[in-house]
C-alpha positions in Angstrom: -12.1 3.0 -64.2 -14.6 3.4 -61.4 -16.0 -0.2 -60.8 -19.1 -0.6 -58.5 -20.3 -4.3 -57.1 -24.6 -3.6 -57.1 -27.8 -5.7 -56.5 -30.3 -5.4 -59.4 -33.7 -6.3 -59.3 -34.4 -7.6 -62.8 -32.0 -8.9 -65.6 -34.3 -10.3 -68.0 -35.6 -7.1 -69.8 -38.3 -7.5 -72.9 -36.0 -6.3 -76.0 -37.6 -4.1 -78.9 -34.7 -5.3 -81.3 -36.0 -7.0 -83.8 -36.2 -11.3 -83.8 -35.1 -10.2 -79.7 -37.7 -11.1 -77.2 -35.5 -10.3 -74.1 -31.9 -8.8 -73.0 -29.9 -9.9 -70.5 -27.2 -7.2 -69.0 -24.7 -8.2 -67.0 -22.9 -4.9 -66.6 -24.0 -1.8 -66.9 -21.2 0.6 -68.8 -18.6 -0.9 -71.1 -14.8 -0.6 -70.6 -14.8 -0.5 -74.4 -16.0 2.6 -74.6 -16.8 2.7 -78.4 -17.1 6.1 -79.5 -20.0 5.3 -81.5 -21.8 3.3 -79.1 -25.9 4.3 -78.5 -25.8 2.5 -75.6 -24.3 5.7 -73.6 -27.7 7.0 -73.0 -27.4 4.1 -70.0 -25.4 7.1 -68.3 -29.0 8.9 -67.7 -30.3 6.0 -65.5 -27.1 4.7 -63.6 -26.2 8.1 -61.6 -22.9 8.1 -63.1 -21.3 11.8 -64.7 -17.8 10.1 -65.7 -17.4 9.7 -69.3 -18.5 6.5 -70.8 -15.8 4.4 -71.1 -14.8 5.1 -67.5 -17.4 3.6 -65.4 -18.8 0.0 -64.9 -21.5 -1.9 -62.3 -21.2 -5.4 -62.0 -24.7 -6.7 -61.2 -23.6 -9.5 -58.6 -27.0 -10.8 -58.2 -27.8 -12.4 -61.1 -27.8 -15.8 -61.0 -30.6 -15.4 -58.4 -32.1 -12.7 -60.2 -32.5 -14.6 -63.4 -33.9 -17.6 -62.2 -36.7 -16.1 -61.4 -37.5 -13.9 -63.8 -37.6 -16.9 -66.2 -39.8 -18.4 -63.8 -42.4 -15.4 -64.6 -41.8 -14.9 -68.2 -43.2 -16.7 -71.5 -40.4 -18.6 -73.5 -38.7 -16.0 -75.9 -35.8 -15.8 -77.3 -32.8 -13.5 -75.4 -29.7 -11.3 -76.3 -26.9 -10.8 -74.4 -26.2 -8.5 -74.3 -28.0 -4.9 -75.8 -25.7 -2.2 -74.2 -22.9 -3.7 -72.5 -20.3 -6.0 -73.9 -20.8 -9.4 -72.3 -17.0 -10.4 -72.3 -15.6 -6.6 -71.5 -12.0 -7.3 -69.4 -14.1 -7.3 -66.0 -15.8 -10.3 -67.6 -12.6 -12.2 -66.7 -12.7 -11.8 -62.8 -16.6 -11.3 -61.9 -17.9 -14.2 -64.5 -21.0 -13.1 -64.7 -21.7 -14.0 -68.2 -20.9 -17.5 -67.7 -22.6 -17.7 -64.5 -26.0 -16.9 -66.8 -24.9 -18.9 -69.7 -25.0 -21.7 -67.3 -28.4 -21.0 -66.3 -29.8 -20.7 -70.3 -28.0 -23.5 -71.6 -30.3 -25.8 -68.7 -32.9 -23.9 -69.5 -33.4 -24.8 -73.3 -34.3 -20.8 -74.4 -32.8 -20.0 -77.7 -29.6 -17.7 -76.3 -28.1 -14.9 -78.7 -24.0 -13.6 -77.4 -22.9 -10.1 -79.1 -19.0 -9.0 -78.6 -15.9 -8.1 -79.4 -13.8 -10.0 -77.6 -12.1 -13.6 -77.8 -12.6 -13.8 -74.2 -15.6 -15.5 -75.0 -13.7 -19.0 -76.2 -13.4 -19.3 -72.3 -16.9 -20.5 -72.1 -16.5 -23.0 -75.3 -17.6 -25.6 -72.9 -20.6 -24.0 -71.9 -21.6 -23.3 -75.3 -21.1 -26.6 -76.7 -23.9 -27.5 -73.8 -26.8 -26.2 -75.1 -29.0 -27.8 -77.7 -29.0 -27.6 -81.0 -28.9 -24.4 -82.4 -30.4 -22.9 -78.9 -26.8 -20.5 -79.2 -25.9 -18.2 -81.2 -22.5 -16.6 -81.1 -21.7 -13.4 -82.6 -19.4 -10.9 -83.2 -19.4 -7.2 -84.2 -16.8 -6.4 -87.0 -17.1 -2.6 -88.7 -13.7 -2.2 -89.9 -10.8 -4.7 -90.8 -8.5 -1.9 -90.5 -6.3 -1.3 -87.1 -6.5 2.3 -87.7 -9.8 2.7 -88.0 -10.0 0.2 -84.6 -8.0 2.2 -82.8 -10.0 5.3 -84.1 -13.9 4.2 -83.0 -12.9 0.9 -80.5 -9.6 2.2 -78.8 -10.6 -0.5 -75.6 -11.8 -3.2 -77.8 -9.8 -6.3 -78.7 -7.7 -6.5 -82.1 -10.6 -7.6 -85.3 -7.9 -10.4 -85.9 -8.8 -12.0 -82.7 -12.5 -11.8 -83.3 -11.8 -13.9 -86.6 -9.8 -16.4 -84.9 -12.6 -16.9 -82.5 -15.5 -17.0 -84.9 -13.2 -19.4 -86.8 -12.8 -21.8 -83.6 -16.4 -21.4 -82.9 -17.2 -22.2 -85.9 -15.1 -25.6 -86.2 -16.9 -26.3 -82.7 -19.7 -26.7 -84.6 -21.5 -23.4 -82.9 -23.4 -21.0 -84.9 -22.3 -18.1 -85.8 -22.8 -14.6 -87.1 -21.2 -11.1 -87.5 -22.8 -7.6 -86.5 -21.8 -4.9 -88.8 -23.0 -1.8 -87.3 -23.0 0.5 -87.5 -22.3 0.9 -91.6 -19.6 4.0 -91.7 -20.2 4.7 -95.6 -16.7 5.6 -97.2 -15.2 4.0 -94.5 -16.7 0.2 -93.7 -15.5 -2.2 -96.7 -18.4 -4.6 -96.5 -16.8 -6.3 -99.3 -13.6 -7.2 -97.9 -15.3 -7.8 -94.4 -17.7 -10.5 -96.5 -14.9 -12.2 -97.9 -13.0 -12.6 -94.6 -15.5 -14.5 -92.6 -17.8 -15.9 -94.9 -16.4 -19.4 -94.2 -17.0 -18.7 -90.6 -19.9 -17.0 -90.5 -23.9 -18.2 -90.3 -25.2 -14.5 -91.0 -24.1 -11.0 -91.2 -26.3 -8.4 -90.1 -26.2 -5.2 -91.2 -26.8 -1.7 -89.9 -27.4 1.6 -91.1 -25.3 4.4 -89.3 -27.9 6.7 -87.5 -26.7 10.6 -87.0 -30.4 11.8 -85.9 -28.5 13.2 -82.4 -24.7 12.7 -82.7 -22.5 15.0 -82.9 -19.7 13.0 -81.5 -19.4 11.0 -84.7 -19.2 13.9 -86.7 -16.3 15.7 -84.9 -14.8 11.9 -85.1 -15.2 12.1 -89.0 -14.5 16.0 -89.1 -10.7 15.1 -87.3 -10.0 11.4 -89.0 -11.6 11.8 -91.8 -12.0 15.1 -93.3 -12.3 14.0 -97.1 -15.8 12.4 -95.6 -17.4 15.9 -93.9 -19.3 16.8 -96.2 -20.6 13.2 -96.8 -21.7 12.4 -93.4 -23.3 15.5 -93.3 -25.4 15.0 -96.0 -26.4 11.8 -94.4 -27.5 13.8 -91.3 -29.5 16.1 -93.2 -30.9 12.9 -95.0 -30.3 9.6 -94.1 -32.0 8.3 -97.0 -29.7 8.1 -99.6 -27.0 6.4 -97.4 -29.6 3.5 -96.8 -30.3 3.0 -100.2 -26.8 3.3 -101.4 -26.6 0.6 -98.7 -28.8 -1.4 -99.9 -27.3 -1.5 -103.4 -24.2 -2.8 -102.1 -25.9 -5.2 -100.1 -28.1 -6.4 -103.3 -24.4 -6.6 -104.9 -22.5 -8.4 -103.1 -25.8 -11.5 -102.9 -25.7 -11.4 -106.5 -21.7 -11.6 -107.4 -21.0 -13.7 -104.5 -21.4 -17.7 -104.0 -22.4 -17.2 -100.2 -23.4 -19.9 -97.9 -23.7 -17.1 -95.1 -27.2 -15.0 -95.1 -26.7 -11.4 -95.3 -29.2 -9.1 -93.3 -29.6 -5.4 -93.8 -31.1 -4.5 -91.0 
């Protein structure tokens, strides 16, 4: 892992995601390295040519940084983070995430988190801190399955851990939601996903796989999943089908299910 300490000049960015005014970045790369992830397009501004997965730039400035950029920009509300994972291992030594955290939860601006990892019940306490739902704390969850974990999130934590942490979160009074995305049709059992953290969960969002330009999902499915080839290549060719057949389930599973938890197809 080739791990560089850098100065960055800006760390609030304005977000095109949509209810996302702004992302916050602490790191750019992801020790994950989710073989799905968009985010790897990060490679073409950050001078790096190892494989994504293998690199990551702690931005040691930010607590400097981000004071004044909120000191220059309109209330919004922020995501951290867009294409890093906030509480990736290196989260544990550098801190930067909770270094920020600190700074939002003073500053009152409603504060989305997006992860995989439990590491985040570290910062409980800094959570708890902000106002009333001013945080938002979620968790991405594709697959309950450790093979299918081990397949598209080999460096990501274990999906029972996430669980226990929403749970915890959850008791702690903080909201919560899941990210499901993106949808691998055939493979992602939105059912069985709903029915495991509905309890725990505020909202699940969910996202349509995009193939437009990647070929490293299909070899994936071509080599782990060859009774789905044909499948996802029909969703390449036409992606339309797969979001309607998406949406069906979606419309399913709000009518057949008692849920207190809102359900977002994104």
């Amino acid at each position: 892992m080739n791990v560089n300490e850098k100065k960055c000049k800006t760390i609030l960015s304005k977000s095109s995601l949509y209810g996302i005014d702004y992302s916050i970045n602490p790191y750019t790369g992801c020790e994950h390295g989710c073989r799905y992830c968009y985010a790897t397009y990060m490679k073409k501004f950050s001078n790096h040519s190892e494989p994504w997965g293998q690199f990551v730039d702690v931005k040691e400035n930010v607590q400097k940084v981000l004071k004044k950029d909120l000191e220059k920009k309109d209330e919004g509300k922020i995501l951290i983070s867009s294409v890093t994972d906030p509480y990736q291992p290196l989260e544990e030594k550098y801190g930067k995430t909770r270094k920020i955290l600190k700074i939002l939860s003073k500053k009152g601006w409603e504060t989305n988190l997006l992860t995989k990892s439990d590491l985040i019940l570290r910062d409980l306490d800094m959570l708890t801190d902000f106002e009333d739902n001013k945080i938002h704390a979620g968790f991405t969850i594709n697959f309950l399955k450790k093979r299918d974990r081990k397949i598209w999130e080999p460096n990501a934590p274990d999906i029972e851990k996430r669980i226990k942490a929403l749970k915890k979160l959850s008791k702690e009074q903080v909201q919560t939601y899941v990210h499901t995305g993106p949808y691998f049709e055939g493979i992602t059992k939105l059912q069985n996903i709903v029915t495991k953290i509905e309890d725990f969960a505020d909202e699940l969002q969910i996202e349509p796989i995009n193939l437009k330009n990647d070929k490293k999902i299909l070899n994936i499915i071509e080599r782990h999943y060859p009774e789905l080839k044909e499948k996802y290549r029909e969703i390449k060719k036409n992606p339309l089908p797969h979001q309607m057949n998406l949406k069906e389930k979606v419309d399913e599973i709000r009518k057949n299910t008692d849920l207190k938890m809102k359900l977002f197809l994104e």
